[in-house]
N, C-alpha and C positions, 0 to 999 in steps of 0.2 A: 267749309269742307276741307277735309287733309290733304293736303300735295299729293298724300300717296295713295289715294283712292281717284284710278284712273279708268272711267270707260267710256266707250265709245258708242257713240249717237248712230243710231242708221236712220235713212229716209225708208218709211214701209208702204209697200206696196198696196195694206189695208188702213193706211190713218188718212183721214184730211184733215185740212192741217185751217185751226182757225186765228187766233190772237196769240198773246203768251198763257202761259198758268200764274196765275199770281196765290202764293202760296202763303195766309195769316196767321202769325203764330207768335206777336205780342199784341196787348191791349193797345198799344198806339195807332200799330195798323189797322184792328177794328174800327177806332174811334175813326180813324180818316174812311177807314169804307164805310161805317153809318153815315157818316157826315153828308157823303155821295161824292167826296172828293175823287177825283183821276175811275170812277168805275166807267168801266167799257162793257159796250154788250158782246165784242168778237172774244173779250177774255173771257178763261174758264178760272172760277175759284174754287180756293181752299182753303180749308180753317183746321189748324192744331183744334184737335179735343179737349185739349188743357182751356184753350181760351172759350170754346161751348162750352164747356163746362161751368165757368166762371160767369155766363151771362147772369143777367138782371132779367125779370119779367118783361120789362119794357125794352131792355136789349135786343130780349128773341122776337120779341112783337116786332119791333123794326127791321129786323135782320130781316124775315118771314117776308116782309112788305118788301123792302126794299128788291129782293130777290124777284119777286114774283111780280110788282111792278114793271120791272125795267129787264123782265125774261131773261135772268142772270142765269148761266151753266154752274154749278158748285158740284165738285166732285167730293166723294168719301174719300178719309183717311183712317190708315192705322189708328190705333188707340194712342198710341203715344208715336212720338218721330224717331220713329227705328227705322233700322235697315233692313228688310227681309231679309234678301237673302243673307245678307251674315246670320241672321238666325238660324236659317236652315241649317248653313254651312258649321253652326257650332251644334246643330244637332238640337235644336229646340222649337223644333216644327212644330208641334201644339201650342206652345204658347206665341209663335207667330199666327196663327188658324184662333184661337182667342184673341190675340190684341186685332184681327182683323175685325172677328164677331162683335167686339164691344164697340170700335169706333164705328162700324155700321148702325148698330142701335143709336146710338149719341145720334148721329144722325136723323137716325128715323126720329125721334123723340123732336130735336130743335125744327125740322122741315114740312114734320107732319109727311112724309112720305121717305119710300125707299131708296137708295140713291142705287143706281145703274154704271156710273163712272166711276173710277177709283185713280185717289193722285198717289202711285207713291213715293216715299218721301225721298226730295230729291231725283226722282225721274228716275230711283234704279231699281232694277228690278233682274231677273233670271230667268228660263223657263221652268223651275220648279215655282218659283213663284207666282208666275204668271199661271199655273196650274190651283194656285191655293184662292189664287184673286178671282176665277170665275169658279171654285168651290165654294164660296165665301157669299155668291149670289152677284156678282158683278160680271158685266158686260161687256165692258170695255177699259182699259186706262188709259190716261191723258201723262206724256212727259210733259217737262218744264219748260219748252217749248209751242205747247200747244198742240200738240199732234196728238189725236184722237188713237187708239188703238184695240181694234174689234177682237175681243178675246175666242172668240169661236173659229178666226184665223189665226190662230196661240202657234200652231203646230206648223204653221211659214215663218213665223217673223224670226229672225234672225236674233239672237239671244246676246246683249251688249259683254263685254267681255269685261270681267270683274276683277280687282287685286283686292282682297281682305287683309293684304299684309301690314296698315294701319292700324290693325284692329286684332291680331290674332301672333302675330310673328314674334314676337319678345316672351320668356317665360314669366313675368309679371302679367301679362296678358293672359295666356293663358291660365295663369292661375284662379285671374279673377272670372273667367270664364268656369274655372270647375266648383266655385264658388256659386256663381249664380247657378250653373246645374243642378247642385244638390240641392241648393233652397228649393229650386223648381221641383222636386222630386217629393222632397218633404212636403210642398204642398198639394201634389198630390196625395198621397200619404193621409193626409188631413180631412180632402175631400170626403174620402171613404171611409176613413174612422167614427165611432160613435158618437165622439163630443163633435162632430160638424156642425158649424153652424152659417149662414153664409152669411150674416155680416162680418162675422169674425175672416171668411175666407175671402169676401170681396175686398176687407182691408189687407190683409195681406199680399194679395194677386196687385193691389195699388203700387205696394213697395215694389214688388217683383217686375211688373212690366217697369216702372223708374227707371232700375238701375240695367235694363237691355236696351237703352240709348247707347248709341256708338261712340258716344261723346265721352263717356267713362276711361273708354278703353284706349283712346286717343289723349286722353289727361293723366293716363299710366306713363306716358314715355315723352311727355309734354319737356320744352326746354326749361318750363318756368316751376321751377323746387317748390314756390308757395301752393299753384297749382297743383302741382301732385301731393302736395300734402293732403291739402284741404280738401282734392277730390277723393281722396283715399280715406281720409274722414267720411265723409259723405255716405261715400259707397259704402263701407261698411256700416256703416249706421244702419243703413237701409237694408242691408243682409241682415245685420240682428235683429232689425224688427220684425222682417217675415218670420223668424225663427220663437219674437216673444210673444208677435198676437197669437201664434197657437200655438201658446202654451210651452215652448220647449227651451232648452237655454241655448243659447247661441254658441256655433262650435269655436274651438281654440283660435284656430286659424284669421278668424276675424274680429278674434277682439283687440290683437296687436295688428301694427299696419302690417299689409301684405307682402312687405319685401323683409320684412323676418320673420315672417310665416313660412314663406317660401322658402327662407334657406332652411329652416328647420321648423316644422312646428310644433314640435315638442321641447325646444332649448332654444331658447333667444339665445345662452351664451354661444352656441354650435355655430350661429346665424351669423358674429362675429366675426371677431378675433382668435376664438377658441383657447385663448392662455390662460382666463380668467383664474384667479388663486381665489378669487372670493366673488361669490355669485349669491346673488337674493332675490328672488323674484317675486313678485308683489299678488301673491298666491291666497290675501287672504280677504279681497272684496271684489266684487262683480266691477269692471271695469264699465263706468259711466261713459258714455259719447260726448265728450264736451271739449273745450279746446285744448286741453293739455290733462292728461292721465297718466299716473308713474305705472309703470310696467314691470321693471325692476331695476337692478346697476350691478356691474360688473366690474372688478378691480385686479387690474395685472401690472407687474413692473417691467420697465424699459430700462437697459444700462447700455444701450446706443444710439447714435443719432439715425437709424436705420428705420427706425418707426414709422407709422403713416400718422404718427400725430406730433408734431411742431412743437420742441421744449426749447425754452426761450434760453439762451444763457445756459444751458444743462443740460448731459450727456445721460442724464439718471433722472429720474420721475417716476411719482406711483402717478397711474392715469384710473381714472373713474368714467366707466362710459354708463352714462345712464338713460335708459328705454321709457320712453313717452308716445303715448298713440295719437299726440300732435303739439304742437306748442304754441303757443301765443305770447301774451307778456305777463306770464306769471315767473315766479320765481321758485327755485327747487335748491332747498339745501345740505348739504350733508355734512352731519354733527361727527366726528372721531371721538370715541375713547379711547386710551391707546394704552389704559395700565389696568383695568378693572377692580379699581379701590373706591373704595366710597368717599364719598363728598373731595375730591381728588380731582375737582376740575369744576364748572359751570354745569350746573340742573337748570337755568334760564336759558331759551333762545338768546340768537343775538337781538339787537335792539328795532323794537318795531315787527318783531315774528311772534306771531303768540303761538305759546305751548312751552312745555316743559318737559322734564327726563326725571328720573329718582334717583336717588345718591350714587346707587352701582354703577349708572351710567352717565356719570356725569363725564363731561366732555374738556377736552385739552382743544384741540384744532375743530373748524367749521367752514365747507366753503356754500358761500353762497352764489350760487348761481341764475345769470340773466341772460337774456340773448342773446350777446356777443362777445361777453366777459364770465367771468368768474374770482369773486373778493377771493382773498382766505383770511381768515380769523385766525387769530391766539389768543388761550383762555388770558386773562390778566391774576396772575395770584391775590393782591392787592384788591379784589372784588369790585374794581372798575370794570367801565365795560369793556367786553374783547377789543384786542388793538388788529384794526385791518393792515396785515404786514406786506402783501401785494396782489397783483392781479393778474389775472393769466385768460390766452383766447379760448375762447370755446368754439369747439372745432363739431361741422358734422356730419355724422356718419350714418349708416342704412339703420332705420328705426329708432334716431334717439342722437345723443352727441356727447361731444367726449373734452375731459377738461384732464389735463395734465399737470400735476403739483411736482416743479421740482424736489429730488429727496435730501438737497441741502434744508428745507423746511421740516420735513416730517419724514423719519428712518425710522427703519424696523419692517416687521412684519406683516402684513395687511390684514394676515390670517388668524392673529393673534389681537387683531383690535375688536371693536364695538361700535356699530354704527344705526346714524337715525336719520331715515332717508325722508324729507316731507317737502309739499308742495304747498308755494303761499302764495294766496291772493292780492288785490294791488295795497287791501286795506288791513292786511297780514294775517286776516286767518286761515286756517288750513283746509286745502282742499281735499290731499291725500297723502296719505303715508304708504311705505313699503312694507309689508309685513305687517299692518294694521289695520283695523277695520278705520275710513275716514272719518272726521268728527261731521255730526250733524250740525249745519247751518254754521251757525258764530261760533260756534262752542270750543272752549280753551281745553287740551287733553294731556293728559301725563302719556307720553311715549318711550317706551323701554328702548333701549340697545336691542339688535340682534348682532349675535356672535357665531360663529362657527366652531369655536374653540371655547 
């Protein structure tokens, strides 16, 4: 739980109070309560619906037994491990009153019966909640302490006092909040349309209660950069998909991560730097969910050390910041033309990259770039292979990272060159290009320059 979700316990005047709540929500902790290890009869349980869900035939058959054997208390849960009231409080009271609905049914369905108690998750709750918990058909809820609480005396019990600013305070936060509202809308939207169908909407409603776990929105402002990457993958993934099971394409805002959504979402360059003299945004295939997607690249020059990007040895450098909707260890290179004459430089990748360019756009300089570095290449006249002339840090930055070429290496124009942005796999074929539709599967492609000029 976050440091900064802070409330406070009261003793109520309508609970009594029995054991703790022991709350299950990985398959180990199953295993050790079927097993019959540490079960109490003064404790009340609980089981994530992720993990009833996942039972085996013979699972529930033991579950069932072992319950009703040994007179166990097991209380309902949510549909998935949300927080009410942050839901309410962002305004998505129906789909809290649905993820209440569904994990009641799971229930009914593993117990053969209705359940009357409700854990919620974490023992927090609000008095709008506590309104939604005995509209929902429950009677009473149990904290994580154990303490019983008779929901028909809702209207004394003293209401714990909440901070949502974990979850809600930062504008990345909120962004990914207006994110999951509109999905939520849209599926409404869907519901009442002709093409309805409900398996198509019950998969969708799957992604959507997903990503209203509080955990999302707590791994937006997380210390750990891999963390917020890879959550931010995630999250989005699972926003496109409510948006492709029915039917629709998934909006701008989520196909790049959301901290350059958020500064602009119509210009990743805006989201920036805002200097760029040469911008190319990668405008010409449906951006795939996988570990690393080019987005676009942006190219401005620096003639001071005043920069927020580190030139080694150099007061001048063209810098290439280029947008990825996550990284791994793939590699992304970029080819320069820098005179637009034909056969006037290298139509081959460098060595071990498959794909090729056509004479116009044959290439003088190339860097290639890796996680922590960036090569540069120079074509070889002599039709050996390019000579790697040095290497430089890759720096990085909101939505993507940025690599700085001293302009002792390569002078001129930016605006006036030709370039071939692509992304390679560890066994060099290509995953994506900028301005190009990607090659299917292994397949070797001829890739044009784009130019602005």
């Amino acid at each position: 739980m976050s440091k900064k979700l802070i409330f406070i316990l009261f003793i109520f005047a309508a609970a009594s109070l029995c054991g703790k709540t022991v709350f299950i929500s990985e398959t180990d902790g199953l295993a050790d309560f079927l097993s019959g290890r540490g079960i109490s009869h003064s404790d009340i349980y609980a089981f994530s619906n992720e993990v009833l869900q996942n039972l085996t035939t013979e699972e529930t058959a033991k579950l069932k037994g072992l319950v009703k054997s040994k007179k166990l208390t097991v209380a309902g849960t949510a549909y998935k491990d949300i927080n009410l009231p942050l839901l309410v409080e962002v305004r998505l009271e129906n789909d809290a009153k649905k993820q209440l609905e569904k994990g009641r049914n799971i229930y009914s369905v593993i117990f053969d019966t209705t359940p009357s108690l409700f854990f919620p998750y974490m023992g927090i709750y609000d008095e709008k909640t506590l309104f939604l918990i005995k509209e929902a058909g429950y009677s009473s809820i149990v904290s994580t302490t154990g303490a019983t609480i008779v929901l028909s005396t809702a209207a004394h019990i003293p209401s714990q006092e909440l901070d949502f600013t974990a979850f809600i305070n930062e504008p990345i936060q909120i962004f990914a909040w207006k994110c999951v509202k509109q999905a939520s809308e849209k599926l409404v939207e869907y519901s009442t349309s002709t093409s309805y169908s409900p398996e198509i909407f019950d998969a969708a409603s799957e992604e959507l209660y997903l990503i209203e776990k509080p955990v999302w929105f707590e791994n937006y402002i997380s210390n750990d950069a891999d963390k917020r990457k890879d959550s931010d993958l995630w999250f989005r993934a699972s926003v496109s998909n409510i948006y492709r099971i029915i039917g629709l394409n998934p909006p701008q805002e989520v196909i790049s991560p959301l901290w350059s959504s958020l500064s602009n979402p119509a210009d990743l360059a805006e989201g920036t730097t805002g200097q760029y003299l040469v911008f190319f945004a990668d405008n010409a295939d449906s951006v795939k969910i996988s570990s690393c997607d080019l987005l676009g690249i942006g190219i401005y020059l620096i003639n001071d050390s005043s920069s927020q990007v580190t030139v080694a040895a150099s007061a001048s450098a063209t810098v290439f910041d280029i947008f990825v909707a996550s990284r791994a260890g793939e590699s992304i290179d970029i080819y320069i033309d820098m005179n637009n004459k034909s056969d006037a430089g290298s139509t081959s990748f460098i060595p071990g990259h498959k794909g090729f360019t056509d004479s116009l756009s044959a290439w003088e300089y190339a860097v290639s770039v890796f996680s922590n570095s960036a090569d540069l290449y120079k074509y070889d006249l002599s039709g050996s292979p390019p000579d790697k002339i040095d290497t430089f840090p890759v720096i990085e930055i909101e939505g993507g990272i940025s690599i700085a070429v001293p302009q002792k290496y390569i002078k001129g124009d930016p605006r006036m060159w030709g370039y071939i942005v692509a992304g390679f796999l560890e066994d060099g074929s290509i995953f994506d290009v900028v301005g190009s539709e990607p090659p299917s599967d292994d397949t070797v492609i001829q890739i044009p320059a784009m130019r602005e000029k």
